[in-house]
TIZA-913739 format. One record per residue (C-alpha): residue number from 0; residue in one letter; z, y, x. Coordinates in nm, 4 decimals, m for minus. Each point is the difference from the previous one (the first is absolute). Layout:
(atom NUM,a,(Z,Y,X));
...
This chain:
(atom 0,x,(12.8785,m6.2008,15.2922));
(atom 1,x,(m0.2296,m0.2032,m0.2247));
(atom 2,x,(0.2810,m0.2793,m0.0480));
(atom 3,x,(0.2686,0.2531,m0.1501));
(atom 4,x,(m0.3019,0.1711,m0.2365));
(atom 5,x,(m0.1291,m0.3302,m0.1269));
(atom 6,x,(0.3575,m0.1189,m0.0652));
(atom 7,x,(m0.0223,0.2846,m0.2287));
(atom 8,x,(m0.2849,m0.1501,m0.1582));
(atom 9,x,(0.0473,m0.3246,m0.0016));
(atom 10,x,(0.1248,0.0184,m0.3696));
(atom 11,x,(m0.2423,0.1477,m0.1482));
(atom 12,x,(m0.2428,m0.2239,0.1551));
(atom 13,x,(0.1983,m0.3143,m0.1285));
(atom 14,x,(m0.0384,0.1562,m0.3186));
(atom 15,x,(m0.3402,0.0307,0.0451));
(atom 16,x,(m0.0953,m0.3378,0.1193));
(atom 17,x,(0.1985,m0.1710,m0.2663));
(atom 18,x,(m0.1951,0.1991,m0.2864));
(atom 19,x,(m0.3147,m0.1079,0.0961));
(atom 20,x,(0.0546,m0.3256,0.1778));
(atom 21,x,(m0.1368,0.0878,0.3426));
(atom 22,x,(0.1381,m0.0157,0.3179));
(atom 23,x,(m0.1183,0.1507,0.3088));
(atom 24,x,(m0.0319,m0.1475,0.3083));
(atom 25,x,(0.2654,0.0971,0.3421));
(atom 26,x,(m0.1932,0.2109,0.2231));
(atom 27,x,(0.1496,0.0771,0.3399));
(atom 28,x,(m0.2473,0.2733,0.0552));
(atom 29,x,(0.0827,0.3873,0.0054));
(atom 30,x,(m0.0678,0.1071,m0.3490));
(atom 31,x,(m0.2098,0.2900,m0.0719));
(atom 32,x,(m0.1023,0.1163,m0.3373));
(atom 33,x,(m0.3047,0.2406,m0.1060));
(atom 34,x,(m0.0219,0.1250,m0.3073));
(atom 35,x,(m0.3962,0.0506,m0.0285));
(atom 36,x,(m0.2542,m0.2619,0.0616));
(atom 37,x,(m0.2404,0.2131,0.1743));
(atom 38,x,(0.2648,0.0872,0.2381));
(atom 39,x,(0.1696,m0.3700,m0.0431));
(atom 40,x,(m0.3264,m0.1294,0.1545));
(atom 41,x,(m0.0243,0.2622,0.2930));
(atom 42,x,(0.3805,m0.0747,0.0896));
(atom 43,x,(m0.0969,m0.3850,0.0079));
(atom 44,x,(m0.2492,0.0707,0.1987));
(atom 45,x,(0.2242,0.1596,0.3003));
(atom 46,x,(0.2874,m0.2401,m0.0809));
(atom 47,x,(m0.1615,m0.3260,0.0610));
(atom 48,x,(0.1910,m0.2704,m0.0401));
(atom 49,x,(0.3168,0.1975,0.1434));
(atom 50,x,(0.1664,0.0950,m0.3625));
(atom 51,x,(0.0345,m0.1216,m0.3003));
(atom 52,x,(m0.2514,0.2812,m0.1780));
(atom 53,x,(0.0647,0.0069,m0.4044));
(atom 54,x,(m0.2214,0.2434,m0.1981));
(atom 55,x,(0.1079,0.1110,m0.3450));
(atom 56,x,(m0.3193,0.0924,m0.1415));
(atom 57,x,(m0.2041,m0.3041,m0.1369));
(atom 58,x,(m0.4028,0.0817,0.0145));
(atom 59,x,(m0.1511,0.2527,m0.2807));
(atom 60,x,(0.3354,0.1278,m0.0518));
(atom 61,x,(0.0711,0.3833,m0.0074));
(atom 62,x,(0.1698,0.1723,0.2950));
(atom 63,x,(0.1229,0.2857,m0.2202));
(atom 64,x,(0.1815,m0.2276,m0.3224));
(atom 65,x,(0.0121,m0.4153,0.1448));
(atom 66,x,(0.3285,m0.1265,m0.1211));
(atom 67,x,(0.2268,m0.2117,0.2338));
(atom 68,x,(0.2454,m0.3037,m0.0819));
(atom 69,x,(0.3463,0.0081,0.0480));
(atom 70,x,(m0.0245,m0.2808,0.2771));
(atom 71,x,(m0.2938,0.2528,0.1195));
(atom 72,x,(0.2543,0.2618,0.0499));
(atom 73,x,(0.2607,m0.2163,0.1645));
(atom 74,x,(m0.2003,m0.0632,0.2907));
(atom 75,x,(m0.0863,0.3684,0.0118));
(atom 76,x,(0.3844,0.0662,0.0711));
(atom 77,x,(m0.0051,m0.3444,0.2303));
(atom 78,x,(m0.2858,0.1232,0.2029));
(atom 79,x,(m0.0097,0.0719,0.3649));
(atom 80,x,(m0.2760,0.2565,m0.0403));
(atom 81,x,(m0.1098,0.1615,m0.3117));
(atom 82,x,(m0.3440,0.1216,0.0103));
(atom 83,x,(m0.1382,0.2622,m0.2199));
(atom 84,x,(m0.2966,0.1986,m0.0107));
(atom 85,x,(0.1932,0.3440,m0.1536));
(atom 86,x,(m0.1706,0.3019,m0.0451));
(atom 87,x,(0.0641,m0.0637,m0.3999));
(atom 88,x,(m0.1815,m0.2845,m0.0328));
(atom 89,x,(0.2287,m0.2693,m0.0803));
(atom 90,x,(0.1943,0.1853,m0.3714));
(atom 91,x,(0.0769,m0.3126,m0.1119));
(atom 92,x,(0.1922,m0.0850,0.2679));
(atom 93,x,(0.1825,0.2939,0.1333));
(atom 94,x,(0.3416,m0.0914,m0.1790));
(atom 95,x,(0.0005,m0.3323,0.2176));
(atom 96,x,(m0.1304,0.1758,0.2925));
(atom 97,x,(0.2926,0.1999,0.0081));
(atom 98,x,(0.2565,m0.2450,m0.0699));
(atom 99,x,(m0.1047,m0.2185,0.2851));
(atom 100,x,(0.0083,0.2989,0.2210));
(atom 101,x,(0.3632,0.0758,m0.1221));
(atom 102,x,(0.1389,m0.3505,0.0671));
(atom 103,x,(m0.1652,0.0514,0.3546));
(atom 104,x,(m0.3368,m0.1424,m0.0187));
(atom 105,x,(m0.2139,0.1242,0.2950));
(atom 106,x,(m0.3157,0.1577,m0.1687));
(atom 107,x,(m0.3660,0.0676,0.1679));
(atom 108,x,(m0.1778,0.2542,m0.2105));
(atom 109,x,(m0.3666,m0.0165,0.1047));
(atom 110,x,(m0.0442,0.3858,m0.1647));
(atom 111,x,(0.2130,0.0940,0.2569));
(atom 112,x,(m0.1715,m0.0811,0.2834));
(atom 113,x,(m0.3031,0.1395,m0.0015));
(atom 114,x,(m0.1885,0.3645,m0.1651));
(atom 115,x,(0.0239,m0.0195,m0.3239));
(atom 116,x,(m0.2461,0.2739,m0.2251));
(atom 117,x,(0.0287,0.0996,m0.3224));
(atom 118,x,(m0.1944,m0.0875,m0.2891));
(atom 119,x,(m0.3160,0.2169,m0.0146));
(atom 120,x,(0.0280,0.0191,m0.4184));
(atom 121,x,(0.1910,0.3720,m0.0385));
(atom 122,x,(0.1753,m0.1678,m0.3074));
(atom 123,x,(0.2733,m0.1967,0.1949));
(atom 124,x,(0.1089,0.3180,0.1245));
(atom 125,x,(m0.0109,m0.1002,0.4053));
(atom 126,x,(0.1214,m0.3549,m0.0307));
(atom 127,x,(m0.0728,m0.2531,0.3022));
(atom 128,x,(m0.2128,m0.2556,m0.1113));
(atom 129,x,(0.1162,m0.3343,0.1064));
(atom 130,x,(m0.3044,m0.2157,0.0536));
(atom 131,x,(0.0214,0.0490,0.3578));
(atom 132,x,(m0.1698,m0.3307,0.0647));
(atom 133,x,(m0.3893,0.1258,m0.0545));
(atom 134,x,(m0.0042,0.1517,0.3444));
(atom 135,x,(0.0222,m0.2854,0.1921));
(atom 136,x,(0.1463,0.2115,0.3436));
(atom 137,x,(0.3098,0.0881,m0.2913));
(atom 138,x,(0.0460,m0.4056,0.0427));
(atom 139,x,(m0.0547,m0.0052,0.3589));
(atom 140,x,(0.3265,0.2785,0.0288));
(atom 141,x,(0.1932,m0.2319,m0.2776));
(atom 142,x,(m0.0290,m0.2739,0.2678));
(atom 143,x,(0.0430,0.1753,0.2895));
(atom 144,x,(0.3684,0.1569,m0.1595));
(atom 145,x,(0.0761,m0.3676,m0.1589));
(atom 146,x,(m0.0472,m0.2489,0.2817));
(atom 147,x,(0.2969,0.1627,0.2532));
(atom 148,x,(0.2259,m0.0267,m0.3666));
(atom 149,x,(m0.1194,m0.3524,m0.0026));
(atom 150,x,(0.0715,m0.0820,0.3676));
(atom 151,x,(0.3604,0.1418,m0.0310));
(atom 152,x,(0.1033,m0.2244,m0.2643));
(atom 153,x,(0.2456,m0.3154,0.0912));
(atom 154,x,(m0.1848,m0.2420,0.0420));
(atom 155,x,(m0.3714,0.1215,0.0666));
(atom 156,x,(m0.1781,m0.0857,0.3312));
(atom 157,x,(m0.1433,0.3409,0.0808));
(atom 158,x,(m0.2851,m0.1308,0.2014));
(atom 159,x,(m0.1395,m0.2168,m0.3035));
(atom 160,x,(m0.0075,0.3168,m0.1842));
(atom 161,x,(m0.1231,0.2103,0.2309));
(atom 162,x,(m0.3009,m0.2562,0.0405));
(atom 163,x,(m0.0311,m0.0364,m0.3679));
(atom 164,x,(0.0222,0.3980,m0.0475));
(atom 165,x,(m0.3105,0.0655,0.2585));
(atom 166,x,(m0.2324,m0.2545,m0.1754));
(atom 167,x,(0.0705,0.0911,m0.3248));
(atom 168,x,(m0.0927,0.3768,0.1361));
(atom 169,x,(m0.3269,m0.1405,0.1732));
(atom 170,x,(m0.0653,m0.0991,m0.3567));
(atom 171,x,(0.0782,0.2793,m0.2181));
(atom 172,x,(m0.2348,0.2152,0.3193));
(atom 173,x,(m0.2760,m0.2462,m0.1081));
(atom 174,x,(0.0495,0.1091,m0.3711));
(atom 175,x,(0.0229,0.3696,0.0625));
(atom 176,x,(m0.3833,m0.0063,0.2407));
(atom 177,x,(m0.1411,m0.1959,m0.3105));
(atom 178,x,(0.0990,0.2401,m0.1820));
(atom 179,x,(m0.1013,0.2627,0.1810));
(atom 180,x,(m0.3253,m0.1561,0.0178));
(atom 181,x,(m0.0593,m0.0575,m0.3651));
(atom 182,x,(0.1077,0.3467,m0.1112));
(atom 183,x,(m0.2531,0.1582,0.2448));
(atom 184,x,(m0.3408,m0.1192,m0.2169));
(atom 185,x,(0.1758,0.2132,m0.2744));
(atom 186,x,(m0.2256,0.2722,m0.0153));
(atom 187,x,(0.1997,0.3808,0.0346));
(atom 188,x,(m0.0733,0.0597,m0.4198));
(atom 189,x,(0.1330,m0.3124,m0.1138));
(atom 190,x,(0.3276,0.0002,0.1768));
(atom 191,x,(0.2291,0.0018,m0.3290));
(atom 192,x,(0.2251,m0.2004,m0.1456));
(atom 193,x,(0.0468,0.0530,m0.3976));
(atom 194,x,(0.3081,m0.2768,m0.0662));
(atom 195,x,(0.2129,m0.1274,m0.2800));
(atom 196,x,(0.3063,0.0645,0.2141));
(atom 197,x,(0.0679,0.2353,0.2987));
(atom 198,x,(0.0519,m0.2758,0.2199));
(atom 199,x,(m0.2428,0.1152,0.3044));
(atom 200,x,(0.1159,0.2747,0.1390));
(atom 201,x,(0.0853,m0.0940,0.3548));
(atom 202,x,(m0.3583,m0.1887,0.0227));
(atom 203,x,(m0.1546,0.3147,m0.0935));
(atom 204,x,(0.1535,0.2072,0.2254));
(atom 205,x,(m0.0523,m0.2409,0.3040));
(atom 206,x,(m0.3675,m0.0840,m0.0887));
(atom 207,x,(m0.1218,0.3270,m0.1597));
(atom 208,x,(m0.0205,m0.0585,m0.3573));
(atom 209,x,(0.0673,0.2200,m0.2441));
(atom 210,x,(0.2057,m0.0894,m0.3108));
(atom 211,x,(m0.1255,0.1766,m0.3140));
(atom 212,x,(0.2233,m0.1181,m0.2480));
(atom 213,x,(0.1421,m0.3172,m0.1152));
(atom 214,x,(m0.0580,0.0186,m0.3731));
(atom 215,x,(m0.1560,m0.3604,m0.1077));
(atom 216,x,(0.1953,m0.1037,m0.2777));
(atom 217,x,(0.2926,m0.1704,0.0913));
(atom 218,x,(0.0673,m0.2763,m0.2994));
(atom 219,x,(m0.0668,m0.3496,0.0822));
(atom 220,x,(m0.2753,m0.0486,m0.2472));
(atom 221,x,(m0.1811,0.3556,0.0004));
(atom 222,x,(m0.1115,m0.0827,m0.3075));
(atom 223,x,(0.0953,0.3593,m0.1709));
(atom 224,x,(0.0260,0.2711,0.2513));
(atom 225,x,(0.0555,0.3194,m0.1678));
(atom 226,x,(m0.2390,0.3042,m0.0040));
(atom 227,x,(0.2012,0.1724,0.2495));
(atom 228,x,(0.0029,m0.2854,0.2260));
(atom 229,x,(m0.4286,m0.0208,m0.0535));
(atom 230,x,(0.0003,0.3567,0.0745));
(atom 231,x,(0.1942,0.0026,0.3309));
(atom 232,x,(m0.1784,m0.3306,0.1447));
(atom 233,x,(m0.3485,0.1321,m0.0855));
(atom 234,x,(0.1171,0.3725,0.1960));
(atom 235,x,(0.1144,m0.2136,0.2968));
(atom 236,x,(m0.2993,m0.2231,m0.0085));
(atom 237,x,(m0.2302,0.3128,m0.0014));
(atom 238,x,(0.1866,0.1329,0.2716));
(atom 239,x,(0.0245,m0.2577,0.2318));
(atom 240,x,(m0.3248,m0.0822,m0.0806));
(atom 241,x,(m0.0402,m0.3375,0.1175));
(atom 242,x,(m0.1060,m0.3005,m0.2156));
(atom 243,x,(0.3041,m0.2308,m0.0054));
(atom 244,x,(0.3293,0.0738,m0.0771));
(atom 245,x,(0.3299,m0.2080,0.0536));
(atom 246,x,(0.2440,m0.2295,m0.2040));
(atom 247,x,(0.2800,m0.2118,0.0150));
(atom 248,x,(m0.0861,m0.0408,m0.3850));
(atom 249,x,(m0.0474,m0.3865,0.0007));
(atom 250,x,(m0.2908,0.1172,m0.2889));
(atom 251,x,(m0.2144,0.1950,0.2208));
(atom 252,x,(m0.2944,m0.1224,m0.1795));
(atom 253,x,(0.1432,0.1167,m0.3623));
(atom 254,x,(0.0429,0.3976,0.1920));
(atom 255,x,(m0.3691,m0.0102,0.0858));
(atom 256,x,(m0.1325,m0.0916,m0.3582));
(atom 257,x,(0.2330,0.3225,m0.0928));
(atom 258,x,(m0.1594,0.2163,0.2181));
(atom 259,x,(m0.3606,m0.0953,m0.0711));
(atom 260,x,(0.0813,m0.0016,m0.3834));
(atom 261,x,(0.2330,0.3217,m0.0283));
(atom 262,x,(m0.0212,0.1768,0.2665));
(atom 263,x,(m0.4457,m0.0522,0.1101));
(atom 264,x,(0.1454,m0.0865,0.3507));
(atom 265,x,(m0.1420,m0.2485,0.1786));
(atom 266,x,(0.2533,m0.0957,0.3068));
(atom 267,x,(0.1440,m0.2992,0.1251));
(atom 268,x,(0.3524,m0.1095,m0.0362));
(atom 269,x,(0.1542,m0.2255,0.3382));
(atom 270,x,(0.3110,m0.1525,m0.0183));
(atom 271,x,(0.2423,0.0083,0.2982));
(atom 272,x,(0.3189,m0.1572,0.1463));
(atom 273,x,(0.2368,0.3004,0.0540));
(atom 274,x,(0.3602,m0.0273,m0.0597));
(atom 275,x,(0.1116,m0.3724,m0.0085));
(atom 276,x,(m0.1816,m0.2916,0.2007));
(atom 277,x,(m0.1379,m0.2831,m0.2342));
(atom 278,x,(0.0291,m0.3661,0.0062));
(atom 279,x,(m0.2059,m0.2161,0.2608));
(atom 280,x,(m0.2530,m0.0762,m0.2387));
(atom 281,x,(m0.0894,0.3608,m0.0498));
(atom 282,x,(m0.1222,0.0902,0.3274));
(atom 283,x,(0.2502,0.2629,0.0908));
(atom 284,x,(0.3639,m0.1591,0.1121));
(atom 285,x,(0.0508,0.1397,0.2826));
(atom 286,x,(m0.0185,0.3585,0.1094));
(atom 287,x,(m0.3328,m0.0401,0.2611));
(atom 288,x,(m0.1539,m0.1936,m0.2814));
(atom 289,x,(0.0475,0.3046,m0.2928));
(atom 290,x,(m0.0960,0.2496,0.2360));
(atom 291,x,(m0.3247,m0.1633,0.0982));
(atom 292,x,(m0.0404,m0.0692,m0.4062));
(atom 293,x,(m0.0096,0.3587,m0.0882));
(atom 294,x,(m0.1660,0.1273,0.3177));
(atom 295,x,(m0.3007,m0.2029,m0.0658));
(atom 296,x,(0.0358,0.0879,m0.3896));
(atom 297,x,(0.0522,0.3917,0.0667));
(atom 298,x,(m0.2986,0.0308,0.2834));
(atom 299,x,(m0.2227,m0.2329,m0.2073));
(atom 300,x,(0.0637,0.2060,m0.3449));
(atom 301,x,(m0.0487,0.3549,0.1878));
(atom 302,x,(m0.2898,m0.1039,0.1546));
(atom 303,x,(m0.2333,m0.1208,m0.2688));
């Protein structure tokens, strides 16, 4: 099956490789490709060294708008399995997605496989939210519906994955009673989350936060946020209560000095690692390793 769809694509690869003067190297391997890197990293994980596992989405990148290459979206189409997290996360990609799964691709779609909930915010009108992977037992029921999709594959020795499957899950059991443990010194009153992005919905409802609302302002420098925006943080803030809030701003620092100088707040802004993993030298490449990061941030910043 995989040699008639990459014939299809072995133009456009050509094409590709002589543009930019790379090659790539024969790989006799099953070939699976993922499109995000959170979920890249988790299929790794249960593939071991049984596939050939190509993620799309480079580190820091956004799930919602990255941008493929053409030679990107030839191996899509030459793939064995296409792996996708779904639930409306991926926009950018959904025109390839579909494509591949018109010329026969086999697709896994991780949304599918587990409960998904809808966004808590009443403004995106009963949506399911797509960051499925902040309740670690979501991940345990990605792996448990992957790894017999894995083991079926030409090619795959089933009992290398199965082994492979059952310690990854012995480690993602590990994160989850950290977890649980950390969360539990957050006292009743200060279990809140006030976000720059509704990103935490399935961690809330798993370990009993509440989300009250995700209005930090969104721009990259937070230099100007407008009067509404001031209003609405400094509402949630007083809500929630609680003295730190939570960014992916990579200017945290600049969103405190505007809420001590505009808005007489005095609250701490904490970074965290929530929709893309980050390079090596960050701290948070892998899924386990993000998790743990913003655990220790979230239960550290709540608890002060």
């Amino acid at each position: 099956m995989r040699a008639a769809r990459f014939a299809a694509a072995s133009v456009t690869l050509a094409l590709t490789a002589g543009m930019t003067g790379c090659s790539t190297e024969s790989d006799d391997r099953p070939l699976i490709v993922v499109t995000t890197n959170i979920l890249g990293d988790i299929v790794q994980e249960v593939a071991a060294d049984e596939f050939e596992v190509v993620t799309l989405m480079p580190p820091g990148a956004d799930p919602h708008s990255f941008e493929i290459s053409a030679q990107e979206a030839a191996r899509m189409r030459a793939a064995d399995l296409l792996v996708s997290n779904g639930l409306g996360l991926e926009e950018g990609l959904a025109q390839h997605l579909d494509t591949a799964a018109s010329e026969g691709v086999e697709l896994f779609v991780a949304g599918d496989n587990l409960e998904a909930i809808a966004y808590s915010d009443e403004s995106a009108n009963g949506a399911l939210d797509p960051h499925v992977w902040t309740d670690p037992e979501r991940v345990v029921d990605i792996v448990d519906a992957l790894t017999p999709v894995l083991a079926d594959i030409e090619g795959a020795d089933a009992a290398t994955l199965a082994e492979s499957s059952e310690n990854y899950l012995a480690e993602i059991a590990e994160l989850d009673a950290e977890m649980t443990e950390a969360f539990a010194s957050i006292p009743d009153d200060r279990r809140a989350l006030v976000t720059n992005h509704h990103v935490f919905g399935y961690l809330a409802e798993r370990f009993d936060f509440r989300i009250v609302g995700a209005v930090v302002p969104g721009g990259t420098t937070l230099a100007a946020p407008s009067a509404s925006d001031l209003r609405d943080l400094v509402a949630a803030i007083d809500e929630a209560g609680v003295p730190t809030i939570f960014a992916e701003s990579s200017q945290p620092d600049r969103l405190v000095q505007v809420l001590a100088s505009e808005a007489d707040r005095d609250v701490a802004v904490t970074e965290l690692v929530t929709e893309s993993l980050t390079t090596p030298d960050e701290g948070a490449d892998s899924y386990l390793s993000m998790m743990r990061i913003n655990t220790e941030r979230i239960a550290t910043g709540l608890s002060l």
